[in-house]
C-alpha positions as CSV (number, residue, x, y, z in Angstrom):
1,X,-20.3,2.0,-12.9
2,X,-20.5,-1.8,-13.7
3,X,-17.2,-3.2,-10.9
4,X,-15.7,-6.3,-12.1
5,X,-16.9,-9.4,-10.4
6,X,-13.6,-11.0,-10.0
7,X,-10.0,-9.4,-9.9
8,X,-6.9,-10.8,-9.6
9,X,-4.3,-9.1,-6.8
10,X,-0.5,-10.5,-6.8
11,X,-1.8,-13.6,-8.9
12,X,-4.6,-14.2,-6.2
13,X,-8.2,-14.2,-7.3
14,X,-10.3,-12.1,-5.8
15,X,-14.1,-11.7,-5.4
16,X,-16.2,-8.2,-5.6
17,X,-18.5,-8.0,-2.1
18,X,-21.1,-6.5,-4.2
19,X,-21.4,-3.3,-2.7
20,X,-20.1,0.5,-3.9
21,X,-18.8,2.2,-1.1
22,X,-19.0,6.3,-1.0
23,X,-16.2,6.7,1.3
24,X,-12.4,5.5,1.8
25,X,-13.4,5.4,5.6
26,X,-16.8,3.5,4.9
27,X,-14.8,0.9,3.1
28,X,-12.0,0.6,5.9
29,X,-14.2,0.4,8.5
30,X,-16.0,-3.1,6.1
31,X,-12.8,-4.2,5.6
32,X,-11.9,-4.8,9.4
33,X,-14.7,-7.1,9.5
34,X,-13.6,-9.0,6.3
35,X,-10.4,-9.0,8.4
36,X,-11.8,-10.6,11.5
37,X,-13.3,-13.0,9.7
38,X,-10.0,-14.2,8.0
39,X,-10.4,-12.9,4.6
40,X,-7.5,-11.1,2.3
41,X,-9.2,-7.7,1.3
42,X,-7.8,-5.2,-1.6
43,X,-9.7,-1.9,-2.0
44,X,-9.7,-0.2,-5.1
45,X,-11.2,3.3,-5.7
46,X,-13.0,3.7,-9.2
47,X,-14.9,6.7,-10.6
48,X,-14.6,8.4,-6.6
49,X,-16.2,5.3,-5.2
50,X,-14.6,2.4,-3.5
51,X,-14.9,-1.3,-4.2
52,X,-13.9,-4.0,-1.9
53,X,-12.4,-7.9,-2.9
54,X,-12.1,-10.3,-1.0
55,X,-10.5,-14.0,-0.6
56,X,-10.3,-16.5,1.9
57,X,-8.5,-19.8,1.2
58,X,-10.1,-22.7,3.2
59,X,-8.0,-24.5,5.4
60,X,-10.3,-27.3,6.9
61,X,-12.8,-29.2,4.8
62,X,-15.3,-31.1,7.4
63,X,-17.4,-33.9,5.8
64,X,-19.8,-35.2,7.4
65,X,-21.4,-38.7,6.7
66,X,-20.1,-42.1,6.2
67,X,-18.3,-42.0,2.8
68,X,-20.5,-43.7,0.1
69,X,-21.1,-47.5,-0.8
């Protein structure tokens, strides 16, 4: 099985996390933390394994630094 990096969900872009889960629960249980962490999450089951994607869109940019000269 070679996943798709990047997928797109409802017109949203969404990134693979890289690993092959063997179980639905497995997956679920990865995808409260994505959850907790603020990230959108779509699980898709390929070949009996399961996949995870994830996006977050950032909502603070913090620069530090005096702007340059």
């Amino acid at each position: 099985m070679k996943p798709a990096i990047a997928r797109k969900f409802d017109d949203k872009k969404f990134m693979w996390d890289g690993k092959i889960y063997e179980t639905e629960q497995e997956a679920k249980e990865v995808t409260q933390g994505y959850k907790t962490n603020d990230f959108e999450t779509n699980m898709v089951e390929e070949e009996g394994k399961y996949l995870l994607y994830t996006r977050r869109v950032l909502t603070e940019v913090v620069v530090e630094g005096s702007p340059p000269v």
